[in-house]
Backbone as JSON Lines, residues from 0, in Angstrom:
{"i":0,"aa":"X","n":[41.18,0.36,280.51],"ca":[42.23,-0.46,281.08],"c":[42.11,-1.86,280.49]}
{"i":1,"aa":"X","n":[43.1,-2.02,279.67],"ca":[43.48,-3.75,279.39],"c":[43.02,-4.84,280.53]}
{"i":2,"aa":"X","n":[42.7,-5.75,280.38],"ca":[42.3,-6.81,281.4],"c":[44.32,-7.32,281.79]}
{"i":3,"aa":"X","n":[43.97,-7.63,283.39],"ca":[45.51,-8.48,284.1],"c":[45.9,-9.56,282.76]}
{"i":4,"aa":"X","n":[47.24,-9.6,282.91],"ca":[48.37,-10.65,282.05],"c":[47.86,-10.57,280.59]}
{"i":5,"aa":"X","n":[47.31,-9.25,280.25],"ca":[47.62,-8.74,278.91],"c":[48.78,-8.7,278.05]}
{"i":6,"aa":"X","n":[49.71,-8.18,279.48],"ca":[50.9,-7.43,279.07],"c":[51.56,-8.61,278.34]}
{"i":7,"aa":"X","n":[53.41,-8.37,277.45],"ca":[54.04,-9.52,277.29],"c":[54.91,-9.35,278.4]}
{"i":8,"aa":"X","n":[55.37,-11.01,278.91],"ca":[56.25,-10.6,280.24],"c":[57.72,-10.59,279.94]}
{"i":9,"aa":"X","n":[58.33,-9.54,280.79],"ca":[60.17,-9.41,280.0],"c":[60.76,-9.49,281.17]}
{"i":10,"aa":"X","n":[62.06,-9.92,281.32],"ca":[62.63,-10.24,282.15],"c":[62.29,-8.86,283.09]}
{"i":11,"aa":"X","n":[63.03,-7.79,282.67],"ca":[62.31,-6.51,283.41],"c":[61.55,-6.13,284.22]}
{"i":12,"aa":"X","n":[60.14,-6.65,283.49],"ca":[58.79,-6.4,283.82],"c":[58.84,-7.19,285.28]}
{"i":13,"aa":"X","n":[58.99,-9.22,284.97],"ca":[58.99,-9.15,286.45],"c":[60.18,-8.94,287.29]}
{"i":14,"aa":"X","n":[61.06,-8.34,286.75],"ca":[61.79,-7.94,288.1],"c":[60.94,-6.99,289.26]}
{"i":15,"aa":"X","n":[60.57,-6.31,287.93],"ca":[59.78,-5.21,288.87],"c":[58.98,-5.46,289.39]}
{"i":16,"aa":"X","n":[58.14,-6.3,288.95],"ca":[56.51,-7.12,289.74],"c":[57.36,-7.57,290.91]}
{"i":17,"aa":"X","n":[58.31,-8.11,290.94],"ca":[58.96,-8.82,292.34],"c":[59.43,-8.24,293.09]}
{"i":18,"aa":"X","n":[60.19,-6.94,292.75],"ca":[60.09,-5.43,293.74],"c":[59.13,-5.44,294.13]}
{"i":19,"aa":"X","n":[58.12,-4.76,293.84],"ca":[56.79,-4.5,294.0],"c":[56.01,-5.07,294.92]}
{"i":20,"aa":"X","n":[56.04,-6.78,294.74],"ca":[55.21,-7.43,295.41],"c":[55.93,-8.27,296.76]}
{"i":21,"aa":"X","n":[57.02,-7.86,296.6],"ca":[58.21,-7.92,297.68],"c":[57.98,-6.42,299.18]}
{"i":22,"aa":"X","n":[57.47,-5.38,299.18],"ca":[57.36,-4.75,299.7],"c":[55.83,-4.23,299.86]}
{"i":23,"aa":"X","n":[55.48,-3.34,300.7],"ca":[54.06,-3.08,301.28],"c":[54.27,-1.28,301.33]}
{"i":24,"aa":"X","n":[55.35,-0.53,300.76],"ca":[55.58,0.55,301.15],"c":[55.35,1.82,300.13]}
{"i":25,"aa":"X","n":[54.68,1.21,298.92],"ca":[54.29,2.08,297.59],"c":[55.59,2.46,297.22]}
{"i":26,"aa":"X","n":[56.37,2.17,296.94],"ca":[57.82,2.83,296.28],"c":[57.14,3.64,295.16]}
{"i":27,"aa":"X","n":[58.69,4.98,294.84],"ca":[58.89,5.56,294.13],"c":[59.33,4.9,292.71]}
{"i":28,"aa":"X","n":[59.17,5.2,291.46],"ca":[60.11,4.43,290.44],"c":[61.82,4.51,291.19]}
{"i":29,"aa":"X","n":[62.22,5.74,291.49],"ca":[63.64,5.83,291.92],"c":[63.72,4.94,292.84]}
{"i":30,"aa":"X","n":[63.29,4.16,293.63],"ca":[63.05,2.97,294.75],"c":[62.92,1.58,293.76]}
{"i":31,"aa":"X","n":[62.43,1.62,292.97],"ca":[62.0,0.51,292.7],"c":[63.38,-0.12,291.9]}
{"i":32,"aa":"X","n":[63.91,1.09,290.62],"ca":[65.19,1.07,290.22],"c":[66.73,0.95,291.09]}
{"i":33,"aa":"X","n":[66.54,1.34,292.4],"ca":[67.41,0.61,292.97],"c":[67.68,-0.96,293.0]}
{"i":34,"aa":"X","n":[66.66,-0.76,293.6],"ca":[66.11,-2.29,293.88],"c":[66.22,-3.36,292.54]}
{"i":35,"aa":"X","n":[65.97,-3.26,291.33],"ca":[66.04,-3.79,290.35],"c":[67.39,-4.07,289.73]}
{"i":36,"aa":"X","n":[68.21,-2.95,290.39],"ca":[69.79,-2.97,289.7],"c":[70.12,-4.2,290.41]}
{"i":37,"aa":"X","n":[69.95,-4.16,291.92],"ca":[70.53,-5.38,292.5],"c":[70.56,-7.01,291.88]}
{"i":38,"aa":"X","n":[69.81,-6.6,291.02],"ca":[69.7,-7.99,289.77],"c":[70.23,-8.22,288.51]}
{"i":39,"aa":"X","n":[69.71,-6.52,288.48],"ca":[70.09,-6.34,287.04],"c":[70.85,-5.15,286.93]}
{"i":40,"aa":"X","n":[71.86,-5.27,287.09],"ca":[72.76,-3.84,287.0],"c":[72.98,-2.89,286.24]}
{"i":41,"aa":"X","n":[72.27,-3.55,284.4],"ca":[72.44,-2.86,283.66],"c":[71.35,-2.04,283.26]}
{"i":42,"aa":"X","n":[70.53,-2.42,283.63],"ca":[68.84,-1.73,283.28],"c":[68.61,0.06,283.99]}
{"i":43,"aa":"X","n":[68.54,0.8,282.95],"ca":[68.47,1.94,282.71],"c":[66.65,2.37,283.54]}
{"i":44,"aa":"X","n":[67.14,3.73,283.77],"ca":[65.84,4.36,284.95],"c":[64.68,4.34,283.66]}
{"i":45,"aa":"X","n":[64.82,4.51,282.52],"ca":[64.19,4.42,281.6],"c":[63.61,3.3,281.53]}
{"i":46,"aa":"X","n":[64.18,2.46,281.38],"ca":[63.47,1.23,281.42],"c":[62.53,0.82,282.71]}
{"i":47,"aa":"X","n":[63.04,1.23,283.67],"ca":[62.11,0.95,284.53],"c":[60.73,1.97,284.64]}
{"i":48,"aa":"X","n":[60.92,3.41,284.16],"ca":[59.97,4.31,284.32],"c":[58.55,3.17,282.69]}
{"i":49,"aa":"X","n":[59.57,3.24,281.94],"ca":[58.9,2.76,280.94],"c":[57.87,1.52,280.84]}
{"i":50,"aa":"X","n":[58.52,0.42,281.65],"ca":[58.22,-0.76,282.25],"c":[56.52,-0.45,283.51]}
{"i":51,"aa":"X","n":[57.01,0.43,284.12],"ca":[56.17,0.36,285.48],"c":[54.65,1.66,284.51]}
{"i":52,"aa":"X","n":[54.95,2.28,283.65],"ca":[53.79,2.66,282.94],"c":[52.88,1.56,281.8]}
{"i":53,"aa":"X","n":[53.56,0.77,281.29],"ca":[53.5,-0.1,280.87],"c":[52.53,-1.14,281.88]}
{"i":54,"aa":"X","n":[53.09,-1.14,282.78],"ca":[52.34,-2.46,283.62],"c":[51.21,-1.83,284.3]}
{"i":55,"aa":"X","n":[51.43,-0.46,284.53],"ca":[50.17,0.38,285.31],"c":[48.66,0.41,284.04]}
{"i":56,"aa":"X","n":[49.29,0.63,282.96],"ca":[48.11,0.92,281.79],"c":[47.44,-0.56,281.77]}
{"i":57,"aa":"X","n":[48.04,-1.86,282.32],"ca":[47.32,-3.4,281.79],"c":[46.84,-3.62,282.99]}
{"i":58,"aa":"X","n":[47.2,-3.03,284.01],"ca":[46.39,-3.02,285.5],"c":[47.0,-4.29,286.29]}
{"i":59,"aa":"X","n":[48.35,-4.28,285.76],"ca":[48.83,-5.11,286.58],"c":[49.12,-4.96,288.15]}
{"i":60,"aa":"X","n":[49.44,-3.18,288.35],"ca":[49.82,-2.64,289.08],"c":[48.94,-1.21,289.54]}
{"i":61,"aa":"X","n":[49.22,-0.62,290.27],"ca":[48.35,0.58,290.27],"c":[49.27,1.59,290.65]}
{"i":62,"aa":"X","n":[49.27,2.98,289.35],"ca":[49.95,4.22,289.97],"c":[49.24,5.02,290.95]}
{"i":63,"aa":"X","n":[50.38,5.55,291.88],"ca":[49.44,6.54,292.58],"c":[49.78,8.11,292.43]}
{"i":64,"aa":"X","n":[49.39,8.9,291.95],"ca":[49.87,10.29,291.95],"c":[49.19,11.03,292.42]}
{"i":65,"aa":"X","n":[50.5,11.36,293.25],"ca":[49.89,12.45,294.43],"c":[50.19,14.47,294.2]}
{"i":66,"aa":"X","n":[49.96,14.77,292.82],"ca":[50.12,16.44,292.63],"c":[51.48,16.24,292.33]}
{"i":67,"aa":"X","n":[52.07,16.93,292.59],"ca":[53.68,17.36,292.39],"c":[54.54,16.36,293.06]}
{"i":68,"aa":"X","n":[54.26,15.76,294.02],"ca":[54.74,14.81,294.76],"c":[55.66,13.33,293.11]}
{"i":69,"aa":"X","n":[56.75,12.5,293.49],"ca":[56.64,11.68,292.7],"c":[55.81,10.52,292.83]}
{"i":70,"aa":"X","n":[55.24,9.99,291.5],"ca":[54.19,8.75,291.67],"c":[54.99,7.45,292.3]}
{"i":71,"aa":"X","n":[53.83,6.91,293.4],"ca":[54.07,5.79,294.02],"c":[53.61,4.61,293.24]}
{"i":72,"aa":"X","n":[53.98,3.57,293.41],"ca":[53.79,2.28,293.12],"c":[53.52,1.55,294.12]}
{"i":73,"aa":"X","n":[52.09,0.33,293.39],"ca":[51.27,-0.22,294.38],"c":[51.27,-1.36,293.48]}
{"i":74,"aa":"X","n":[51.54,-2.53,293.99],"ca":[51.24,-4.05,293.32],"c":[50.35,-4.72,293.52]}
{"i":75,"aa":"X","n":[49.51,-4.15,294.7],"ca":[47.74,-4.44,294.52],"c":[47.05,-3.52,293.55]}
{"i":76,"aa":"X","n":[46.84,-4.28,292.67],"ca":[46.33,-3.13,291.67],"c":[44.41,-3.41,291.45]}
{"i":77,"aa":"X","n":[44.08,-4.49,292.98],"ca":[42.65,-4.48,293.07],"c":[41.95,-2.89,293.4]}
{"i":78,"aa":"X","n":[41.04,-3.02,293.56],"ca":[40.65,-1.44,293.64],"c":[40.86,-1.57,296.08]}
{"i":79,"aa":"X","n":[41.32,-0.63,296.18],"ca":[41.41,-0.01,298.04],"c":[41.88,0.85,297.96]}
{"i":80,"aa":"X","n":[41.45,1.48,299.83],"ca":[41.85,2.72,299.93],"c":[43.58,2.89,300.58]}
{"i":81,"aa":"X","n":[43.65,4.14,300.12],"ca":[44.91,4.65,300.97],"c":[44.87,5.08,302.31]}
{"i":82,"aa":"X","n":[45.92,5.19,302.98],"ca":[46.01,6.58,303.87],"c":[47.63,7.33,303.5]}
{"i":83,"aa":"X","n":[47.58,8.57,303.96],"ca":[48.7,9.04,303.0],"c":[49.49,10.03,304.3]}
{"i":84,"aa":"X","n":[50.39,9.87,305.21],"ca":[50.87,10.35,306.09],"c":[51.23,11.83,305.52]}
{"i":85,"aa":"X","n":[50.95,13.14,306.11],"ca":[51.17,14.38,305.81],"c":[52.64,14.29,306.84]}
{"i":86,"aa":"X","n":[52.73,14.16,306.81],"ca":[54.29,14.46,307.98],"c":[55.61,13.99,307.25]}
{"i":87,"aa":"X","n":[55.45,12.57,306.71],"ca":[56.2,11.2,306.1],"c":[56.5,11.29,304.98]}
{"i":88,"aa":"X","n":[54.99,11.26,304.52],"ca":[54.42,10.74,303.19],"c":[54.49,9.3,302.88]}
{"i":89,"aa":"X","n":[54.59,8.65,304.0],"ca":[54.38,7.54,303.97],"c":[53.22,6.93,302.96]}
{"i":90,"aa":"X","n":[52.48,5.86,302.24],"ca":[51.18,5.28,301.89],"c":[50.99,4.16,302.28]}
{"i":91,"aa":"X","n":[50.0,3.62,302.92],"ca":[49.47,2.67,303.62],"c":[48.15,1.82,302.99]}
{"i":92,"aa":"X","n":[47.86,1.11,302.46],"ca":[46.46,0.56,302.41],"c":[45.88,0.54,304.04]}
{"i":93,"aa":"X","n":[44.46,0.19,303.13],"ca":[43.41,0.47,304.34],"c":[42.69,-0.81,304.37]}
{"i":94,"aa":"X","n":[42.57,-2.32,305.02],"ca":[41.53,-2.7,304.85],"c":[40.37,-2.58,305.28]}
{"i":95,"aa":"X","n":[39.72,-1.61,304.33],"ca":[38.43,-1.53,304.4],"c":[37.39,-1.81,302.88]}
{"i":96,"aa":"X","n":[36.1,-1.86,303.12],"ca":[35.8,-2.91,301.53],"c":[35.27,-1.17,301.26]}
{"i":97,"aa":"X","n":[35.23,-1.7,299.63],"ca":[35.08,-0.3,299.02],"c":[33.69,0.1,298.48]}
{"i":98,"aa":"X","n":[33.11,1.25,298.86],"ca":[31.9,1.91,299.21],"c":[31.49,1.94,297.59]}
{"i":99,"aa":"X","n":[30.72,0.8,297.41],"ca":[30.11,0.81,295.97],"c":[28.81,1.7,296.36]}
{"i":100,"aa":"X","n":[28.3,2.3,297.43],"ca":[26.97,3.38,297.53],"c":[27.95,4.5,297.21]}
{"i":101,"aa":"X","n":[29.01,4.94,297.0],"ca":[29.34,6.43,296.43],"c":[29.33,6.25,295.08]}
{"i":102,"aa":"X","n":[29.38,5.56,294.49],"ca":[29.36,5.36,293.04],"c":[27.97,5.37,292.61]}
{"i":103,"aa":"X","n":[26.99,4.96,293.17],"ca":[25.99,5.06,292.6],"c":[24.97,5.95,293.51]}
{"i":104,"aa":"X","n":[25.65,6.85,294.65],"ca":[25.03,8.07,294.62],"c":[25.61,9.39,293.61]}
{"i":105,"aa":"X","n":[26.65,8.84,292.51],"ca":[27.26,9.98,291.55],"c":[26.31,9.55,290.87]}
{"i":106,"aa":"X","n":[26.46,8.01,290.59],"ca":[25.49,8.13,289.44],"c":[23.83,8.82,289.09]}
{"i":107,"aa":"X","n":[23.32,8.86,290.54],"ca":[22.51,9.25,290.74],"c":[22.23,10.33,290.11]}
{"i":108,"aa":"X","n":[23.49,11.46,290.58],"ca":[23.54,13.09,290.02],"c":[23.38,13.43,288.72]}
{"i":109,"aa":"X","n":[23.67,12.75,287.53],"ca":[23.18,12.77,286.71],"c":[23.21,11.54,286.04]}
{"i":110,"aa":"X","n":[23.63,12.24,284.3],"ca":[23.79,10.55,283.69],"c":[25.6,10.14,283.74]}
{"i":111,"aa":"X","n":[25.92,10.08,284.64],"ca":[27.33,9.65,284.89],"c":[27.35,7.87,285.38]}
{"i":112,"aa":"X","n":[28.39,7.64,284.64],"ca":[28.79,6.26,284.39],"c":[30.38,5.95,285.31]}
{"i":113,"aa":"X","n":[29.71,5.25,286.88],"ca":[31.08,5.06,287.28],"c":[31.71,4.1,286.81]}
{"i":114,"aa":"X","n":[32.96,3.72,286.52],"ca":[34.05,2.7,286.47],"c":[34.85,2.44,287.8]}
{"i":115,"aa":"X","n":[35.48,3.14,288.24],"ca":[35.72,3.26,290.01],"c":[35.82,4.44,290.43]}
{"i":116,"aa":"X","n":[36.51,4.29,291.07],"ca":[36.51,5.98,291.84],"c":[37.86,5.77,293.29]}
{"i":117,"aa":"X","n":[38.62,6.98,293.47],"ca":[39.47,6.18,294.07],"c":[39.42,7.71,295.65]}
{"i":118,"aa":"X","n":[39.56,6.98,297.03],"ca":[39.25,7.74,297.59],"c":[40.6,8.06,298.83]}
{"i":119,"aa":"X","n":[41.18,8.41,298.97],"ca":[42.69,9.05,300.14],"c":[42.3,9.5,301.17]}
{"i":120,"aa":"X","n":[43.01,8.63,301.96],"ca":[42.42,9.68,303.44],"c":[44.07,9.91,303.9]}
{"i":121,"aa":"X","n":[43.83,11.61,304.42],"ca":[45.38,12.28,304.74],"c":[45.59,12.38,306.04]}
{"i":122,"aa":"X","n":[46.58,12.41,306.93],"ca":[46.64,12.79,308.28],"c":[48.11,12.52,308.46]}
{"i":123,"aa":"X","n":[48.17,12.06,310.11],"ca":[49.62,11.68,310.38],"c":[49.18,10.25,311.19]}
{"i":124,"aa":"X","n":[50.33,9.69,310.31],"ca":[50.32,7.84,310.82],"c":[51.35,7.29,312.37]}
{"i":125,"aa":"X","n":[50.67,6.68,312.68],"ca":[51.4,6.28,313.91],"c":[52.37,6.47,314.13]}
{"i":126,"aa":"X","n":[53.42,6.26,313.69],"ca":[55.16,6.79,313.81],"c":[55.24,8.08,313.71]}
{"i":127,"aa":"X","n":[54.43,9.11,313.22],"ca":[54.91,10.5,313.6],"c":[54.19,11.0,314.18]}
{"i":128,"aa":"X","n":[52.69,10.49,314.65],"ca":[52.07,10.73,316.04],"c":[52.88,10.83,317.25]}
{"i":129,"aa":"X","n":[53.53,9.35,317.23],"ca":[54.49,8.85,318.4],"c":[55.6,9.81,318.72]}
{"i":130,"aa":"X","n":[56.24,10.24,317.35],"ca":[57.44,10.84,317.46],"c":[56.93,12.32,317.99]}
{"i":131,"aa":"X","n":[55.73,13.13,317.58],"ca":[55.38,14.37,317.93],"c":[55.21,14.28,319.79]}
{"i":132,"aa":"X","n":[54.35,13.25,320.0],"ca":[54.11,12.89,320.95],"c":[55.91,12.66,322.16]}
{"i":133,"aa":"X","n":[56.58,12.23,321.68],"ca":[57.69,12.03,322.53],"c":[58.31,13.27,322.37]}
{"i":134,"aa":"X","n":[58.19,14.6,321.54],"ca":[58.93,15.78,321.92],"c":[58.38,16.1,322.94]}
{"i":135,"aa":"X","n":[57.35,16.2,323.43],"ca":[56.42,16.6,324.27],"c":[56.76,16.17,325.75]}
């Protein structure tokens, strides 16, 4: 990973950083490209898919991919955890500080060299607790 403000900046780029850092809700690229037209009307999904890989590889940003699911976007691109609503699919950060003893109980296991390590916790988040809870 390139070190932050590697990248060159294009009008584009921060539109999207300002999506991004405008919301707390991990958008989809298809979210984020809404959002970007409202500025820029002419800017193609391409450009934005292109743009937001672009900014994920210099660590401006952080992708999240979840399997088959589409990748979310995160504009804290410090290292934290998720939580990932199974009901929603909501994504949430977690503040909690990040467990540098799992990294160096891998390392332990053999000769493995951590860089980070990234860890998800799944369940159901308050709003569809609540909502299960009020069929009831």
């Amino acid at each position: 990973m390139k070190p932050k403000g590697f990248v060159r900046r294009t009008k584009q780029r921060e539109a999207i950083l300002q999506v991004l850092r405008g919301t707390t809700s991990h958008p989809t690229a298809d979210w984020v490209y809404q959002e970007v037209r409202k500025e820029m009307p002419h800017v193609s999904l391409g450009t934005i898919y292109r743009n937001l890989r672009t900014l994920s590889e210099h660590g401006e940003i952080r992708e999240l991919a979840y399997g088959s699911h589409h990748s979310r976007f995160d504009a804290n691109a410090d290292s934290h955890y998720h939580f990932i609503c199974d009901s929603c699919g909501c994504v949430e950060d977690l503040d909690m500080p990040i467990m540098q003893e799992l990294e160096e109980k891998v390392e332990k296991l053999g000769d493995y060299q951590v860089v980070t390590h990234r860890l998800e916790f799944h369940g159901i988040c308050p709003s569809c607790s609540d909502e299960t809870s009020d069929q009831h």
